[in-house]
VEXROPA-817790 format. One record per residue: residue in three letters; x, y, z of N, C-alpha, C, O, CB in turn. Coordinates in steps of 0.05 Angstrom, whole numbers, padded with zeros to 5 digits, always signed. Glycine has a CB too. Layout:
BEGIN
AlaXYZXYZXYZXYZXYZ...
***
This chain:
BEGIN
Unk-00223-00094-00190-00249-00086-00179-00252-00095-00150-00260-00079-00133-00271-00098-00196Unk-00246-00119-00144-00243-00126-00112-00225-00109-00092-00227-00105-00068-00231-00155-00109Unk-00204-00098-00111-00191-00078-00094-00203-00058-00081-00201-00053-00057-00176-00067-00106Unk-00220-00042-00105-00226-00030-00101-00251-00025-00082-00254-00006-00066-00221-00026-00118Unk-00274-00054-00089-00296-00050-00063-00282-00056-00033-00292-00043-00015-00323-00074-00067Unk-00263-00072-00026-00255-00081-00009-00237-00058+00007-00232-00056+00031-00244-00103-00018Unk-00228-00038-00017-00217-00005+00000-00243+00013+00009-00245+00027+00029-00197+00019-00026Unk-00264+00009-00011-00284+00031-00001-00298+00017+00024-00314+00032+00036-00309+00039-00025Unk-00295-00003+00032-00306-00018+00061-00329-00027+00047-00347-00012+00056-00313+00002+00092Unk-00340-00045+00028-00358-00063+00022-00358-00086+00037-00340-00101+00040-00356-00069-00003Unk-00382-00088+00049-00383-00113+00069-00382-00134+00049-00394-00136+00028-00411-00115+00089Unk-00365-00151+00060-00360-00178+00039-00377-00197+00040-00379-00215+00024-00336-00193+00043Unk-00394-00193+00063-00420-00209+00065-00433-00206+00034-00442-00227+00026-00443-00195+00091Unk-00435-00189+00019-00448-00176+00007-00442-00186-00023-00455-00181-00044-00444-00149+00016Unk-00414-00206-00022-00406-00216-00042-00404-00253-00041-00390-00268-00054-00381-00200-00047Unk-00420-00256-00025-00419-00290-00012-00425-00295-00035-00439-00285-00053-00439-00305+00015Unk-00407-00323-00031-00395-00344-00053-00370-00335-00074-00359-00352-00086-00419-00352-00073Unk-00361-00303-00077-00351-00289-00099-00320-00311-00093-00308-00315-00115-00350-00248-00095Unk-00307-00324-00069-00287-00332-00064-00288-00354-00078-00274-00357-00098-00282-00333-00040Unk-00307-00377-00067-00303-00400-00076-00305-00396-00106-00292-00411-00120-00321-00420-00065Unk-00323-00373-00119-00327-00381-00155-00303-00377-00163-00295-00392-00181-00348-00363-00176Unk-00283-00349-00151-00247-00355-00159-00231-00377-00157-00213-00385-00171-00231-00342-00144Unk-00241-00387-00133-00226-00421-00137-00234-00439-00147-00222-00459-00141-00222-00437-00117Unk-00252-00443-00163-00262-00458-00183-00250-00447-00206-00239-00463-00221-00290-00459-00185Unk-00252-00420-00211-00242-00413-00242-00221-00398-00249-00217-00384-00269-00261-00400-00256Unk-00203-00405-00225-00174-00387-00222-00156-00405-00223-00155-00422-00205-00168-00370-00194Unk-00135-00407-00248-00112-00426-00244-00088-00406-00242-00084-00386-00255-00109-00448-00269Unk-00071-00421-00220-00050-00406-00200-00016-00427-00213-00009-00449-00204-00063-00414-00156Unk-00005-00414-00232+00029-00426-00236+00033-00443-00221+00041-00466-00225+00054-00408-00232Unk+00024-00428-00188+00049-00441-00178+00026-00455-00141+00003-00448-00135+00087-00406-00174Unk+00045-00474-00125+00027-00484-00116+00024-00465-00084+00017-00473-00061+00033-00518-00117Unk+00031-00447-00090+00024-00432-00064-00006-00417-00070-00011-00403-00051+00050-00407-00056Unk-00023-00415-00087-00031-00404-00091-00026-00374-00099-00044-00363-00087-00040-00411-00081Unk-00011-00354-00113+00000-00339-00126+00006-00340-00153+00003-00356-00172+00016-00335-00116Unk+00023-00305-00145+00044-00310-00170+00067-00308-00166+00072-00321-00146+00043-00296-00191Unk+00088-00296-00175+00117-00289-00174+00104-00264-00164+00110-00254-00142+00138-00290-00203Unk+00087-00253-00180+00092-00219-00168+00086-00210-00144+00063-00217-00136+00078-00199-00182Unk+00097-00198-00132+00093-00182-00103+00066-00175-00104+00048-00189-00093+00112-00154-00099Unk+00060-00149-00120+00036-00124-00111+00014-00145-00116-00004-00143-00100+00034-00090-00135Unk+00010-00173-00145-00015-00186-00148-00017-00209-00121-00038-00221-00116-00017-00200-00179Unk+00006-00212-00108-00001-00237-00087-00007-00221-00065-00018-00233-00046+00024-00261-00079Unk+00001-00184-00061-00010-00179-00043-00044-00171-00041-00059-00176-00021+00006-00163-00036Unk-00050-00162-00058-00083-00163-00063-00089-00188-00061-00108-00187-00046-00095-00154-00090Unk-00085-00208-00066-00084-00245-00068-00095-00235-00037-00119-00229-00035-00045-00271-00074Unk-00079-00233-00017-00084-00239+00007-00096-00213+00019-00101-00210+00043-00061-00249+00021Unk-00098-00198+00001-00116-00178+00028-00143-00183+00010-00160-00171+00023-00105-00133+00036Unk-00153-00193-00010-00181-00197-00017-00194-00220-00010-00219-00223-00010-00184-00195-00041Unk-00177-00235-00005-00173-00268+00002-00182-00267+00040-00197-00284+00049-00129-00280-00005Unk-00170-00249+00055-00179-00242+00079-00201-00233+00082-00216-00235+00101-00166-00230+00089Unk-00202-00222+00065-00239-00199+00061-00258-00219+00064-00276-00221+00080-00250-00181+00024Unk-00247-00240+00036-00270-00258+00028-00275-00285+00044-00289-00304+00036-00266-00265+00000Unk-00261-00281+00070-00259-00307+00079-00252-00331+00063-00267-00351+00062-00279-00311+00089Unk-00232-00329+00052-00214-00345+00029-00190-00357+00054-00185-00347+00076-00196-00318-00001Unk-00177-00387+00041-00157-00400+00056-00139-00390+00039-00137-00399+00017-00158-00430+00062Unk-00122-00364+00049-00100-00355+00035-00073-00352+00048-00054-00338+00038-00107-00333+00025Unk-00073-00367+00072-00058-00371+00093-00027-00384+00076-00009-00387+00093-00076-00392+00115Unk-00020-00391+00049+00006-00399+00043+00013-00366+00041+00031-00355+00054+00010-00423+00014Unk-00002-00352+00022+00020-00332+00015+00031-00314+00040+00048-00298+00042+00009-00311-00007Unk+00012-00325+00057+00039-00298+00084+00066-00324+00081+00085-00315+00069+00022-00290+00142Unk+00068-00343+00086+00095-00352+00082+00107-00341+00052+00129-00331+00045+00093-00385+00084Unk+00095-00345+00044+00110-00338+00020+00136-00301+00019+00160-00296+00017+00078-00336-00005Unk+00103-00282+00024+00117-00263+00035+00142-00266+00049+00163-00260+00038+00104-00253+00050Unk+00139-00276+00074+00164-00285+00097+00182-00285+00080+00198-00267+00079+00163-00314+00115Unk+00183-00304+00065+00209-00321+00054+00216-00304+00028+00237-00310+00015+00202-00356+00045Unk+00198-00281+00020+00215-00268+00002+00217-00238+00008+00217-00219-00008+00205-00273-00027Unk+00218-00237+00035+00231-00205+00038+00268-00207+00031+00286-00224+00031+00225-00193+00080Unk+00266-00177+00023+00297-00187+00022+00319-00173+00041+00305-00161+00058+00308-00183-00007Unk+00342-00169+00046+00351-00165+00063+00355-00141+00077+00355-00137+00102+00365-00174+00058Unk+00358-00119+00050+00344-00093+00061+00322-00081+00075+00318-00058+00084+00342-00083+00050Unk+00305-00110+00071+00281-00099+00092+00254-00100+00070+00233-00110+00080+00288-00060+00104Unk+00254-00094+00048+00234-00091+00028+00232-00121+00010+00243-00142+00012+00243-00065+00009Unk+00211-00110-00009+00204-00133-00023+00208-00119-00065+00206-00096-00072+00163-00143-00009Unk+00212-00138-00079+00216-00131-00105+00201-00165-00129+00206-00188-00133+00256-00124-00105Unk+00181-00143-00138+00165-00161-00153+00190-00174-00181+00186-00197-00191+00132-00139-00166Unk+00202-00165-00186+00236-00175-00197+00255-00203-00188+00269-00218-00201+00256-00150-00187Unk+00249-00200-00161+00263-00229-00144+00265-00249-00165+00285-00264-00164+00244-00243-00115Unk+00247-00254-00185+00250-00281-00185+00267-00278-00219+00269-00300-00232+00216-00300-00180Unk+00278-00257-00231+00301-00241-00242+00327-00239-00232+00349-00237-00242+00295-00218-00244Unk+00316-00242-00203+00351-00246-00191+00355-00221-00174+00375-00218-00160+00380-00246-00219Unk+00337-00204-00174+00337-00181-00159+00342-00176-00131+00322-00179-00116+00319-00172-00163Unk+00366-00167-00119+00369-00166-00091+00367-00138-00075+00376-00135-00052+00393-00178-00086Unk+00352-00115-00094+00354-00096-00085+00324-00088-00079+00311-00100-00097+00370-00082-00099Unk+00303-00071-00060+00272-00073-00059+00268-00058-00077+00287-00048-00089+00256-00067-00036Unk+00239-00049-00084+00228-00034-00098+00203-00015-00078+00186-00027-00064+00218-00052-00123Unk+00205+00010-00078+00190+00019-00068+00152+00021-00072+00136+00035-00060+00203+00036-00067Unk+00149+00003-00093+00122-00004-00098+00118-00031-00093+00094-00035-00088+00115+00002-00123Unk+00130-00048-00093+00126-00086-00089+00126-00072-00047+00107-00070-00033+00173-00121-00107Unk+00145-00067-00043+00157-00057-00017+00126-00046+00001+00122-00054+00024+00184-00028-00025Unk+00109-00029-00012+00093-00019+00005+00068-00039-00005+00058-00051+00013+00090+00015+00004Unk+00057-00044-00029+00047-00075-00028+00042-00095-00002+00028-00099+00018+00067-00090-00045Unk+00061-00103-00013+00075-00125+00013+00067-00118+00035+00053-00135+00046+00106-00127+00018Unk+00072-00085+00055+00061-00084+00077+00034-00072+00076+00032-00061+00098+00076-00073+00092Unk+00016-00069+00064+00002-00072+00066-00020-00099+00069-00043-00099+00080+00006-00059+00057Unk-00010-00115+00059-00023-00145+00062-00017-00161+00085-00029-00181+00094-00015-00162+00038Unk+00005-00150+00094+00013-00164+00114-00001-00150+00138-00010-00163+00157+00044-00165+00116Unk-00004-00123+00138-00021-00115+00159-00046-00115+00158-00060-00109+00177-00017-00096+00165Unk-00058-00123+00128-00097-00129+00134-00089-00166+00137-00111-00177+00136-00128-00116+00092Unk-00077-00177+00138-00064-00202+00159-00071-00203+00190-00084-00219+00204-00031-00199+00160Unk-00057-00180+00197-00048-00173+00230-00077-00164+00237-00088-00172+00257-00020-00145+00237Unk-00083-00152+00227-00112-00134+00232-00138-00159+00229-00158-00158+00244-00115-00104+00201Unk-00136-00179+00211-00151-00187+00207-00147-00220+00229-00168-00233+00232-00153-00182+00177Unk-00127-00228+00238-00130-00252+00243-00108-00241+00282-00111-00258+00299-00115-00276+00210Unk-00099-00230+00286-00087-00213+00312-00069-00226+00317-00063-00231+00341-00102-00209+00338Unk-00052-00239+00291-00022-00253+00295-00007-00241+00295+00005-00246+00273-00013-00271+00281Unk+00008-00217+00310+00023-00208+00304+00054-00221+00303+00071-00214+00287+00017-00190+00316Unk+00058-00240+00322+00080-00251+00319+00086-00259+00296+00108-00270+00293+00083-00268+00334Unk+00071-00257+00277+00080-00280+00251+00091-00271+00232+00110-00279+00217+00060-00294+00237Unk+00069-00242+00235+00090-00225+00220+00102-00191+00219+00111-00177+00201+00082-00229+00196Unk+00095-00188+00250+00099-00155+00268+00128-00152+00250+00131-00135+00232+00103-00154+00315Unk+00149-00169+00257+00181-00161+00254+00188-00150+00228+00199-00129+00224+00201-00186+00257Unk+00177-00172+00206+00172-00170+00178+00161-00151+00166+00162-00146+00142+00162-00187+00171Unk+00146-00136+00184+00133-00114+00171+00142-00090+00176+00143-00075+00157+00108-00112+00175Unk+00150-00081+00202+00167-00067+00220+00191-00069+00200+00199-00046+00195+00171-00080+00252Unk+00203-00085+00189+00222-00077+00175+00224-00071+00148+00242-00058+00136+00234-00090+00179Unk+00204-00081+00141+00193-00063+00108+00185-00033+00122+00200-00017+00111+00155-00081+00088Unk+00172-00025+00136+00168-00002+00142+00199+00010+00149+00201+00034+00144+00145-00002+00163Unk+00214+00003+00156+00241+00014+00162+00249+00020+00139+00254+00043+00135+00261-00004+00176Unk+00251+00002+00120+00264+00010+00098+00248+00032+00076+00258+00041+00055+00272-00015+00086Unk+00223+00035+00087+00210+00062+00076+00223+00081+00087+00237+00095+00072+00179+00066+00082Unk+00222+00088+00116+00226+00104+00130+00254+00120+00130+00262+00143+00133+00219+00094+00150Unk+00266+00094+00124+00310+00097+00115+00302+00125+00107+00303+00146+00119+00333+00072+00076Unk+00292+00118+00078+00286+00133+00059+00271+00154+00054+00266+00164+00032+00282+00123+00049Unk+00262+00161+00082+00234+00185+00077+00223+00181+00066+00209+00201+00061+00231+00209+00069Unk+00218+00166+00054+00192+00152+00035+00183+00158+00004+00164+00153-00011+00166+00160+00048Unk+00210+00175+00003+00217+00186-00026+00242+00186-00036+00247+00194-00059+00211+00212-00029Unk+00260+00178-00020+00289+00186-00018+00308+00171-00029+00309+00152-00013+00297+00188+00005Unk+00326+00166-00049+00342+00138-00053+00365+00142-00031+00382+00159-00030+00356+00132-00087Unk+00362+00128-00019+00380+00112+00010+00420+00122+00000+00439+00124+00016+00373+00058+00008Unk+00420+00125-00020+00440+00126-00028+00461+00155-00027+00483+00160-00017+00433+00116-00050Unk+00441+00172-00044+00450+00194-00052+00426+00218-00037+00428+00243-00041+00452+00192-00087Unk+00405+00206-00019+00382+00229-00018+00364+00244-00042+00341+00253-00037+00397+00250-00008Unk+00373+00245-00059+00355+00253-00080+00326+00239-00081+00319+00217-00074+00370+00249-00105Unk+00310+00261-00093+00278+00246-00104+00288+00214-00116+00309+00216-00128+00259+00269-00137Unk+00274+00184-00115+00280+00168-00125+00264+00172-00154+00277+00161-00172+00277+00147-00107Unk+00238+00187-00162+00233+00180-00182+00216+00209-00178+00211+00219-00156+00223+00150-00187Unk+00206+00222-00208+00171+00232-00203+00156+00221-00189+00149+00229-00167+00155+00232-00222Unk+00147+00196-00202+00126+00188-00182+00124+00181-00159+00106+00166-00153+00117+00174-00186Unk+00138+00188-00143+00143+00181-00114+00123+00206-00109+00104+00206-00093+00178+00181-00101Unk+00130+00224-00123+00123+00249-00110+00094+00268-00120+00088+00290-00112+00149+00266-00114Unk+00078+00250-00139+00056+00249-00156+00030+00251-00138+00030+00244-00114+00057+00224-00175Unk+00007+00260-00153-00017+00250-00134-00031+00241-00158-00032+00254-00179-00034+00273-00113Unk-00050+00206-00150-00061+00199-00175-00083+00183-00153-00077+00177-00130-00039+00181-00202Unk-00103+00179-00162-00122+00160-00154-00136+00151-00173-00143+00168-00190-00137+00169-00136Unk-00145+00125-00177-00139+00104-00152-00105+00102-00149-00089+00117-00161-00153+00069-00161Unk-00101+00089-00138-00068+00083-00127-00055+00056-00140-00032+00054-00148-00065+00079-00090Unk-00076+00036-00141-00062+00016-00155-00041+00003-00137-00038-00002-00113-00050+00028-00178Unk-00025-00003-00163-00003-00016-00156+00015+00005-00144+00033-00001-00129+00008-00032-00181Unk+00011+00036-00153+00035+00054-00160+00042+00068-00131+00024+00071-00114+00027+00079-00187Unk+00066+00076-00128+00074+00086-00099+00073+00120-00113+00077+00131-00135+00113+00072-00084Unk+00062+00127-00079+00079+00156-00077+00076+00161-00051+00063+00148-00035+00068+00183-00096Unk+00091+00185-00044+00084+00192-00010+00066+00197-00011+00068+00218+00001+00096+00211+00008Unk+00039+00197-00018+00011+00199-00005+00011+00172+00006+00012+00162+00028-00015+00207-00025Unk+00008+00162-00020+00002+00133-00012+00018+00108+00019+00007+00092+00034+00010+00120-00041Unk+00042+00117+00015+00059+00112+00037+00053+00123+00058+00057+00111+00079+00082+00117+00034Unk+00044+00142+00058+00044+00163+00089+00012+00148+00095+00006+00145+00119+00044+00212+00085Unk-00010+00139+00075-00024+00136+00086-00025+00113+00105-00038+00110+00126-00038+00140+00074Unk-00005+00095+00090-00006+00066+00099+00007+00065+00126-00004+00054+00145+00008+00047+00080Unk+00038+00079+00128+00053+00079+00156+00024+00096+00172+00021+00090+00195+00091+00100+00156Unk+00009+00110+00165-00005+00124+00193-00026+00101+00199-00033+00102+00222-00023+00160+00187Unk-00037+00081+00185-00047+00065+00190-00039+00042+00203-00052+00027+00217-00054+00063+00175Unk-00010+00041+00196+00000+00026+00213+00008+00031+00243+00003+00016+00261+00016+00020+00201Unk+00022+00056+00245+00021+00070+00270-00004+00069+00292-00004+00062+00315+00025+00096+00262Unk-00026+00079+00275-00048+00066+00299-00053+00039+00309-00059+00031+00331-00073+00070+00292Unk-00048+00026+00287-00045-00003+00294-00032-00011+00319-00042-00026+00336-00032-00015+00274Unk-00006+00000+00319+00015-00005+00338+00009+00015+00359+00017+00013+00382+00043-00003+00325Unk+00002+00026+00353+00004+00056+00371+00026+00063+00378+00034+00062+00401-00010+00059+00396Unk+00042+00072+00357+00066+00083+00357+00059+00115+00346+00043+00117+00327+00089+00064+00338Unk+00070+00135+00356+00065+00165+00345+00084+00165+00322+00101+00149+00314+00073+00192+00367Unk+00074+00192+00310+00090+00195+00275+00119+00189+00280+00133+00190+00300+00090+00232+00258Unk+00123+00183+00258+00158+00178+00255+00160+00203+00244+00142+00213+00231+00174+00150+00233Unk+00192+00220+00252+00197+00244+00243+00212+00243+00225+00220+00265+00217+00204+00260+00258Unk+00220+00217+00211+00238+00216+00183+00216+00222+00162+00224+00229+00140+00255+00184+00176Unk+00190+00219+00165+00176+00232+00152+00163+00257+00150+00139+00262+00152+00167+00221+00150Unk+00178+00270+00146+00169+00306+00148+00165+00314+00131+00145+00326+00123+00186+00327+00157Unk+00199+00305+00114+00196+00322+00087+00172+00317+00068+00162+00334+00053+00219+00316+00070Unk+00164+00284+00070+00144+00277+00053+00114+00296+00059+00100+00311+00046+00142+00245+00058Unk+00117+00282+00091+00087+00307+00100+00091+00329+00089+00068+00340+00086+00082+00318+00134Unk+00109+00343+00080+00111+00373+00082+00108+00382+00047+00108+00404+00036+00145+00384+00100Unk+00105+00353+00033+00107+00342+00011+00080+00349+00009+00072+00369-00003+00118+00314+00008Unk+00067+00333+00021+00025+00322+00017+00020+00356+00016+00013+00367-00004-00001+00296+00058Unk+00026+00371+00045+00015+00385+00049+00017+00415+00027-00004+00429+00022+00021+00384+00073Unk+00035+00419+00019+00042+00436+00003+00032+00432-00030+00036+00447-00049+00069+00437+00007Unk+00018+00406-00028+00011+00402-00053-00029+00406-00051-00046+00394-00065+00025+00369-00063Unk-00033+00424-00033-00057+00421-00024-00066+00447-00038-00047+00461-00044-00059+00416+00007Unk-00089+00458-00045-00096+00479-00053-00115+00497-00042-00132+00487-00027-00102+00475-00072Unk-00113+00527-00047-00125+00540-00029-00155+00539-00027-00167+00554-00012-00117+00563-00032Unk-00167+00519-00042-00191+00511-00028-00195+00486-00015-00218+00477-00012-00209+00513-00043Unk-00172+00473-00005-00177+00458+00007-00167+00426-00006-00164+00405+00007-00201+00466+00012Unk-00164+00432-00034-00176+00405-00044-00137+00398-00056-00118+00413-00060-00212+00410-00078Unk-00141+00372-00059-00110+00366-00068-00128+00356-00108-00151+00352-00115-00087+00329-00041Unk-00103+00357-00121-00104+00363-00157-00100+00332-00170-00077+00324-00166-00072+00386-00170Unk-00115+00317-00182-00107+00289-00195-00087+00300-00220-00094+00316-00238-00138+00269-00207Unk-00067+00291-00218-00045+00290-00229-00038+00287-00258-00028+00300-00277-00037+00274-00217Unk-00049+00259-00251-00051+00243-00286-00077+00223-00282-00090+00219-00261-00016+00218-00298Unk-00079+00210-00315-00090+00184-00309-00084+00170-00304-00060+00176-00307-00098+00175-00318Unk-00082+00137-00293-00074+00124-00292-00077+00102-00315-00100+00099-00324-00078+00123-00273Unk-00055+00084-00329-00056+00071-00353-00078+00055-00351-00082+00050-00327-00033+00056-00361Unk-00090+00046-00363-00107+00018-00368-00142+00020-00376-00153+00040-00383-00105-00001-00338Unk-00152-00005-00373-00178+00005-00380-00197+00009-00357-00186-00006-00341-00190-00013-00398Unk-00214+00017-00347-00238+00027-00330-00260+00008-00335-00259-00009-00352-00247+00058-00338Unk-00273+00010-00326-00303-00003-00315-00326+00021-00313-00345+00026-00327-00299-00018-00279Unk-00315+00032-00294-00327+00067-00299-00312+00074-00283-00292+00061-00276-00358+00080-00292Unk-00320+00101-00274-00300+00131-00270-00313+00132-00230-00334+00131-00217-00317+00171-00301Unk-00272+00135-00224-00281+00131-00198-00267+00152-00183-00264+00149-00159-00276+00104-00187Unk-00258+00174-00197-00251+00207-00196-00249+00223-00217-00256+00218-00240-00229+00212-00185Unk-00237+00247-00208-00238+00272-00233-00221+00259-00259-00214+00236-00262-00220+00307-00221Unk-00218+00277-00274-00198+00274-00293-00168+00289-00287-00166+00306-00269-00211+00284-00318Unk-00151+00283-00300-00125+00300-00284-00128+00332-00298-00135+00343-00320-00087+00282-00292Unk-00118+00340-00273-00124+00375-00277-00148+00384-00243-00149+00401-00224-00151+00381-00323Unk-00164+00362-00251-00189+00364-00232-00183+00367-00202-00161+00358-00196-00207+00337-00235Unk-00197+00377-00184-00199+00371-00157-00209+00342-00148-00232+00338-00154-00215+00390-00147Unk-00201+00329-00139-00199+00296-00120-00205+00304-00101-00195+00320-00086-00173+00277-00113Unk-00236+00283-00100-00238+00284-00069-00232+00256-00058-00237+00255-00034-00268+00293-00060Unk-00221+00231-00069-00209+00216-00055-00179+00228-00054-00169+00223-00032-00214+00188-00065Unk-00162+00242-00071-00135+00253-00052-00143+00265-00039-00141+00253-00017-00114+00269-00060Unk-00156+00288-00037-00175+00304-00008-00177+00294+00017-00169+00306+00037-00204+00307-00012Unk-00191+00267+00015-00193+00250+00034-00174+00244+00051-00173+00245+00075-00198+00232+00025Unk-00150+00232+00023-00131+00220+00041-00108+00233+00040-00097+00222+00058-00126+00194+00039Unk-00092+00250+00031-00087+00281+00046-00096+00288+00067-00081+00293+00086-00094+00301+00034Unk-00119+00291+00069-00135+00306+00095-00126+00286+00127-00114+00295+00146-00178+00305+00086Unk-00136+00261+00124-00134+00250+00137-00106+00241+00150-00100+00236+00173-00147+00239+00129Unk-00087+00241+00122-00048+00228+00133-00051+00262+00152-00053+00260+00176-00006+00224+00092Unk-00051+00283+00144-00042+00312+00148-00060+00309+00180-00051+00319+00201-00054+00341+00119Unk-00073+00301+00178-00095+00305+00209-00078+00285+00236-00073+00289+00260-00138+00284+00200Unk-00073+00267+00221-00055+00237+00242-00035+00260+00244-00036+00275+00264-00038+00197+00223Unk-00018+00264+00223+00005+00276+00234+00008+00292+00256+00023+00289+00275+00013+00287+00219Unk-00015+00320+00248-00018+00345+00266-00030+00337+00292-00027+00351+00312-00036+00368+00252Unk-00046+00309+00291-00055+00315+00326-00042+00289+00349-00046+00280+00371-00096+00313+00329Unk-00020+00284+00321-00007+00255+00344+00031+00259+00349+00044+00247+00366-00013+00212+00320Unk+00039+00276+00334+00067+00289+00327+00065+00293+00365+00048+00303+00379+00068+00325+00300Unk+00088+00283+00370+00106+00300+00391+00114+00320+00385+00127+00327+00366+00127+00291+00399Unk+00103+00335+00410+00109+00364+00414+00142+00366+00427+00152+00388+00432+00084+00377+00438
***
């Protein structure tokens, strides 16, 4: 649920004290404040930033568990040395409501720049290996997004990051754009897919089959970055 007010831009003013009552009634394994898993320590720190929370261990933590390809894998602590393209876009995302939120980029610009590389290897759908689709869901449209990757979700995050930096589109991502866009319908609206597993609170789009107007949204918006910042 914090994810989710903290994506729709809920002023966190609006939730004073909600931090400290988690640190009173939140017990954490381990002493960084976390967990083992990637995608829950990255919400850890981008709700933790919202809330004006001292969540300043897990960017070390991050640091120290990218792995060498560039990405991150909620598995590492299995022994896993290969990324996952969902721990992988996680990860940068927390690290850039980090950068955004505190203007350190030195701490962790490189680290993130290179998780984004290793999206990008890949077109953001691609296994590095052979080129093929890595999965369906890479290539799915579902909202909310969750934990779960696909090139929407990726394209939205690198264009967010790109402004950040002000760097123009990367053109290893075409195919994906060309992905979003083709999955768009002739009225405009992009299609929710599936449901997503678990339980609800209440209902925060269509049902699958339906028209989405948060894919709408953000379709509309990756497809808009692209078309008016693309080198000509």
């Amino acid at each position: 649920m914090l994810n989710s007010l903290r994506e729709w831009g809920v002023d966190a003013r609006l939730l004073s004290g909600t931090a400290e009552r988690l640190a009173a009634n939140t017990r954490w394994e381990y002493d960084w404040g976390g967990k083992v898993d990637c995608c829950i320590n990255s919400w850890t720190l981008s709700n933790g930033l919202w809330l004006g929370a001292d969540v300043d261990g897990l960017v070390d933590w991050f640091l120290a568990r990218q792995l060498s390809d560039g990405g991150w894998n909620c598995e590492w602590v299995e022994g896993s040395t290969k990324s996952s393209f969902h721990s992988t876009l996680n990860a940068l995302k927390a690290l850039l409501d980090y950068e955004r939120t505190t203007e350190d980029s030195a701490r962790v610009g490189d680290a993130r720049r290179a998780g984004e590389e290793y999206l990008l290897q890949r077109g953001l759908f691609r296994r590095l290996s052979t080129g093929e689709v890595v999965a369906r869901w890479a290539i799915r449209f579902v909202y909310p997004f969750r934990w779960f990757y696909s090139v929407l979700n990726a394209a939205d995050y690198i264009s967010a990051a790109a402004i950040h930096d002000g760097f123009s589109p990367d053109e290893r991502m075409a195919d994906a754009i060309e992905i979003i866009r083709v999955a768009g319908q002739p009225d405009g609206t992009w299609i929710q897919e599936r449901r997503n597993p678990g339980r609800v609170w209440f209902e925060t789009d269509v049902p699958a089959g339906g028209s989405s107007k948060w894919l709408t949204f953000f379709a509309t918006r990756v497809l808009n970055w692209w078309d008016d910042n693309r080198a000509n």
